[in-house]
Structures are given as C-alpha cells and as structure tokens.
C-alpha positions, -999 to 999 in steps of 0.1 A, spaced: -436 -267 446 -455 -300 444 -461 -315 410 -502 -308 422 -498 -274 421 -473 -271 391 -506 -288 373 -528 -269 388 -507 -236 380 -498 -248 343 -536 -254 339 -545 -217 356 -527 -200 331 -540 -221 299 -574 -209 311 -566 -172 319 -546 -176 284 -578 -189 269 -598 -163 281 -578 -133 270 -578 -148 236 -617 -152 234 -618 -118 249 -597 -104 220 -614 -127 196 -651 -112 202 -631 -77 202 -619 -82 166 -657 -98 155 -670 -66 168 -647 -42 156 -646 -56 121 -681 -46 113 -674 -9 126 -660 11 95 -642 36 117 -623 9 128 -582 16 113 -571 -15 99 -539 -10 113 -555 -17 151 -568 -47 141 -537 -61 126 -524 -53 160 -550 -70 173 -550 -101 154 -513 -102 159 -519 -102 199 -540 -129 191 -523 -149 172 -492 -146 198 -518 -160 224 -524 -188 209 -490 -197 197 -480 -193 238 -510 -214 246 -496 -238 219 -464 -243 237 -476 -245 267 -499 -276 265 
C-alpha cells in the first residue's frame, strides 16, 4: 500500500466515522424530546456515541 492511499484510507474512515456520529447525534436530539423514549436506549446511545468519537480521537 502506498502512503497515498494509507492517507486517503485513514481519511475515508474519519469521514465515514464522522458521519455515523452526526447520524447518532441528530438521533439522540430527536429522541430526547419523545417521552416514550426509555432512558436506558439513549444511554446506549450516547455511549455509542461517545465511543465514536473517542475512536475518531485516536485516530487523527
């Protein structure tokens, strides 16, 4: 593998990393204002989150 496309691929998966963690963030915005919502699911959620970003972290 070239260093170009270990770039290229490091910076592919930031984005798609990025994206799943906005994805999950408008998910949580919108399920917080639903009161059926369990709280238990959107600790879940906020913990998959929050693992996200810490992987996003370690990557950059």
């Amino acid at each position: 593998m070239s260093a170009t496309h270990g770039t290229h691929a490091h910076a592919s998966r930031i984005n798609a990393l990025r994206m799943k963690h906005a994805d999950l963030d408008r998910k949580i915005s919108v399920l917080s204002a639903l009161p059926a919502t369990s709280a238990m699911e959107l600790r879940s959620m906020k913990r998959e989150r929050l693992f996200l970003k810490e992987e996003i972290e370690g990557i950059r």
